[in-house]
C-alpha positions as CSV (number, residue, x, y, z in Angstrom):
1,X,-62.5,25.3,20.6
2,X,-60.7,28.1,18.6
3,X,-62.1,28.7,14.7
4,X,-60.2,30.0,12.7
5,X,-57.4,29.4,9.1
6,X,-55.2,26.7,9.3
7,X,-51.3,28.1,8.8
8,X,-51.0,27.3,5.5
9,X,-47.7,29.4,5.1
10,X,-46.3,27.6,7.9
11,X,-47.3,24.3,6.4
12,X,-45.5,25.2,3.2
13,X,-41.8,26.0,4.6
14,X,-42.3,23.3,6.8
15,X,-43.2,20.8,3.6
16,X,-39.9,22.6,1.2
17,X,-37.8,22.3,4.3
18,X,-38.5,18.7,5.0
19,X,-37.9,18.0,0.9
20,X,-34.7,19.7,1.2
21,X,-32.8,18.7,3.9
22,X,-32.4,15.0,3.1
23,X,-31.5,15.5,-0.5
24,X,-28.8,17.9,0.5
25,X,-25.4,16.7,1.5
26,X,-22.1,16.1,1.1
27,X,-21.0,12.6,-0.6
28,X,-17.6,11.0,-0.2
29,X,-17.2,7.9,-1.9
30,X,-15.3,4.8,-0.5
31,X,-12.0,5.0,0.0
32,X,-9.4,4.0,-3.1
33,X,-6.5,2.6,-2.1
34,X,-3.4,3.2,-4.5
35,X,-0.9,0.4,-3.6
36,X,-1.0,-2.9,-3.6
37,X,-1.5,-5.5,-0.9
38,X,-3.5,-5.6,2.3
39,X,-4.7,-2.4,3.7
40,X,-2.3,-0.5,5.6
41,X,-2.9,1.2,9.5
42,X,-3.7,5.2,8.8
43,X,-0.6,5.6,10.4
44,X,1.3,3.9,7.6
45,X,-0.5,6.3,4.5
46,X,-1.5,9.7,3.7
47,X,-5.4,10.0,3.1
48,X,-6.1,12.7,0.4
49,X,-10.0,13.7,0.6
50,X,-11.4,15.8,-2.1
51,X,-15.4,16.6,-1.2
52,X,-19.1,16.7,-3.1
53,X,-22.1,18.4,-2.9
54,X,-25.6,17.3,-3.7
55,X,-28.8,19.5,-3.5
56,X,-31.7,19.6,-5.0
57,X,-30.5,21.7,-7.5
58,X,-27.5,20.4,-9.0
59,X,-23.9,18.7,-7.7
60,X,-20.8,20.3,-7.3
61,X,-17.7,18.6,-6.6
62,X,-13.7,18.2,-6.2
63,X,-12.3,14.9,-7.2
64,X,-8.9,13.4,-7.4
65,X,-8.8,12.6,-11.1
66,X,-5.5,10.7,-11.5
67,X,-2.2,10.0,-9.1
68,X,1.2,9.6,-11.0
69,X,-0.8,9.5,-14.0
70,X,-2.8,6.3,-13.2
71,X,-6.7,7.3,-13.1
72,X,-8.4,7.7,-9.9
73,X,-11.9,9.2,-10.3
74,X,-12.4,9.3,-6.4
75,X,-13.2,11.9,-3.5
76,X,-10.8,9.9,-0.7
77,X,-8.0,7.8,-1.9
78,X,-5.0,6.6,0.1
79,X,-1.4,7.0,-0.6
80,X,2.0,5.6,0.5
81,X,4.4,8.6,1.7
82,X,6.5,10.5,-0.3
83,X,6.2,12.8,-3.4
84,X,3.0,12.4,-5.7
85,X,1.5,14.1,-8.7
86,X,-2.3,14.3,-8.5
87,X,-5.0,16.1,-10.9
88,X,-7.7,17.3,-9.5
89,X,-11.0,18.1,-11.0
90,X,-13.7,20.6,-10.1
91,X,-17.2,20.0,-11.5
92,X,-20.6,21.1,-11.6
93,X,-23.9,19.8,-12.5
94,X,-27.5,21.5,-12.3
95,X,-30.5,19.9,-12.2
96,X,-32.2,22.6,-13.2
97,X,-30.7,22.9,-16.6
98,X,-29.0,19.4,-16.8
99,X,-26.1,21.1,-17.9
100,X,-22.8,21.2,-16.7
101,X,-19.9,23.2,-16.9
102,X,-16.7,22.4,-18.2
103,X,-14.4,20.9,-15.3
104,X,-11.7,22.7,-14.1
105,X,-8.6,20.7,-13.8
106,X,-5.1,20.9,-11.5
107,X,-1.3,19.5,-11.7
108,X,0.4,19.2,-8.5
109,X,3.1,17.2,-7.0
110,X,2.8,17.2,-3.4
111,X,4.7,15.6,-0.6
112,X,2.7,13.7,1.5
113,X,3.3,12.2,4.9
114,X,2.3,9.2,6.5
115,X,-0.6,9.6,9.1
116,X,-1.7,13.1,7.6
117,X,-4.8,14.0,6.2
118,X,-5.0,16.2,3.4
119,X,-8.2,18.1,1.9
120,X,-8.2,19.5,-1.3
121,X,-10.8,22.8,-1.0
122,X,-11.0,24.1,-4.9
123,X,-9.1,24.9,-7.6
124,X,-6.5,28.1,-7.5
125,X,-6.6,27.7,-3.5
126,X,-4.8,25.0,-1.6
127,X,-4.6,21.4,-0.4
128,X,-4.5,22.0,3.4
129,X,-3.1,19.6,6.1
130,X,-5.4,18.7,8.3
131,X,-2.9,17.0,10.8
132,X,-1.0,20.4,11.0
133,X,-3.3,23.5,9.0
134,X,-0.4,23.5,6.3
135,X,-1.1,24.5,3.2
136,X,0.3,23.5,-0.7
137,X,1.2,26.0,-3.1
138,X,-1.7,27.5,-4.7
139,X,-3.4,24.5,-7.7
140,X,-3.2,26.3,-11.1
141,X,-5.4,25.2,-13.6
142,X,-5.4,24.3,-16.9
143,X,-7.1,22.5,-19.7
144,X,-6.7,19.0,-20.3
């Protein structure tokens, strides 16, 4: 039998490591539907997907705030084709600080097809087209 220090270093990254990885993630709420009625087949509706971030240090996150001026407050929402306007919102929280800064926010009107999949990526860059790569105009901001 071999004497000798127990890798207490090793022990360590191994514990932050294991206390990291399952409070880190992205979060996509449920799916908001924006008409009326029963839900529709994926091929009927365009499926607009902003994203969030949790670690153990704060959130970050794009949402879809409102859709033709009705308010949304979701990461995924569906949509029947045609011509929308959305606003989008960019956010931040740390833990660290438990302060947040002041959301960014987008206007865009967008025409979105039926059986595409859309992802917003942040604010001043694009929505891209995940069915085809395209991509939007660039989002401006500006203050609410």
């Amino acid at each position: 039998m071999m004497k000798g220090k127990p890798n207490i270093e090793g022990l360590s990254i191994f514990a932050i490591l294991t206390l990291l990885i399952p409070t880190s993630g992205c979060i996509v709420g449920p799916t908001i539907r924006t008409y009326s009625g029963y839900r529709l087949q994926k091929s009927e509706v365009a499926v607009i997907k902003g994203w969030g971030f949790l670690s153990l240090f704060g959130y970050a996150g794009i949402d879809i705030y409102n859709i033709d001026g009705s308010p949304v407050n979701a990461t995924k929402v569906e949509v029947l084709p045609g011509r929308h306007e959305l606003v989008i919102r960019n956010y931040g929280l740390s833990f660290v600080t438990f302060y947040g800064s002041r959301p960014d926010y987008a206007r865009v009107a967008f025409d979105f097809e039926a059986g595409h999949e859309y992802k917003i990526k942040f604010i001043n860059d694009y929505i891209v087209d995940v069915s085809t790569g395209a991509k939007s105009l660039k989002l401006p901001s500006f203050s609410p």
